[in-house]
C-alpha angles and dihedrals in degrees: 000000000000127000097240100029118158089007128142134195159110136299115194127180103038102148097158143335087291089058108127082214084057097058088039086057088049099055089030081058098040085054088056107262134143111228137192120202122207113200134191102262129259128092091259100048086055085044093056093039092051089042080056096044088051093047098052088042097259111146110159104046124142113227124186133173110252125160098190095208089071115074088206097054092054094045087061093050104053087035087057083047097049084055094049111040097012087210132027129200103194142042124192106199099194094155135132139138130185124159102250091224083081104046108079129089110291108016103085092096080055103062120125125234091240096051094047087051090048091050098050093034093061095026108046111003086054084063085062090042102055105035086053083064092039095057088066090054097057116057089164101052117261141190119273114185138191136197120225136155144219090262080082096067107030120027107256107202102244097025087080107141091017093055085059091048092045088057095048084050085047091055088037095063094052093045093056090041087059084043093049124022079092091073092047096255125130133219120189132156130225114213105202132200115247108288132180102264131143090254096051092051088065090062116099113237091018097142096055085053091063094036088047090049103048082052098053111022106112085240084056093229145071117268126259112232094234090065081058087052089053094054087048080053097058092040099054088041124079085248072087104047094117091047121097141155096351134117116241120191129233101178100105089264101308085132094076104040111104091193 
């Protein structure tokens, strides 16, 4: 029996085959769920979602085209799940946008009010978003998860505007698991070490920061994502059932060192 048997839901944030949501799918399918995969929209961008499905062994995934800053956008795409799976039982949120002009040391006072909107609005709002939609979809109670990194707690030269959106997803994620919890759904937040994505390139600096934490991290490395995708794992199964609206870190240990 597998962990994730019978299960249905959403994966959002697969960009390429690097994409932490792509190794959570992996493990999520080799756990035995059915997953759907809404993608920003544009040929290339499904292109690029289905090469990295492929990659990884998926073959019956599900992709849609879904650009969560637009309502519309999002009531298509749980009304199409709805259609297609009826319930779900889980939701991966692996979403965040920041324009990279502004992510690099120094330019954090500089950031533009429209940038600093953009940036909370995709990365943390679209949690709210979507998990209002997902609560129709699971009668039963379900799993909805959120990436976030370190850069939400301590200022981490280069995060800059992200580190601000990570923290009001951060806060997010306990406010819906209060909301929640009532309707037997879970919300819960993975903070990840840093990893090679196509996000985390666009930070400045980002190359110290791996070369600082495998210095430093207890374990004395950088993670691998699919140690992210088995804590996804545990999170979407019922090894988790007690667990709501907490952080948990995945980053061999770099979260509790002072120097």
């Amino acid at each position: 029996m597998k962990l994730l048997d019978g299960r249905k839901g959403l994966v959002f944030g697969i960009a390429n085959d690097r994409s932490i949501a792509c190794h959570i799918a992996k493990c999520f399918v080799g756990e035995g769920a059915n997953c759907g995969f809404p993608y920003l929209p544009g040929e290339k961008n499904e292109r690029r979602v289905q090469k990295a499905l492929e990659e990884i062994g998926v073959t019956n995934g599900w992709l849609m085209p879904c650009d969560v800053s637009k309502d519309a956008d999002l009531d298509a795409t749980f009304a199409a799940t709805r259609e297609r799976f009826d319930t779900i039982d889980f939701v991966v949120h692996s979403l965040a946008f920041a324009d990279r002009m502004y992510l690099k040391p120094g330019k954090f006072a500089e950031t533009p009010r429209e940038v600093f909107a953009q940036a909370l609005d995709i990365s943390a709002y679209s949690l709210v978003a979507t998990a209002r939609r997902s609560k129709a979809l699971m009668p039963k109670g379900g799993s909805i998860l959120a990436m976030t990194y370190y850069g939400s707690d301590k200022a981490v030269p280069g995060y800059n505007v992200m580190g601000v959106a990570k923290a009001a997803l951060e806060a997010c994620t306990r406010y819906l698991a209060l909301e929640l919890g009532e309707f037997g759904i879970r919300v819960n937040a993975i903070s990840a070490g840093p990893i090679k994505t196509l996000s985390s390139m666009a930070v400045g600096g980002i190359d110290e920061i791996f070369e600082w934490v495998e210095k430093k991290a207890p374990l004395r490395r950088n993670i691998d994502a699919v140690e992210v995708g088995k804590t996804a794992v545990y999170l979407a199964s019922d090894l988790s059932t007690g667990v709501t609206g907490e952080t948990i870190f995945v980053d061999a240990g770099y979260n509790i060192v002072g120097l």
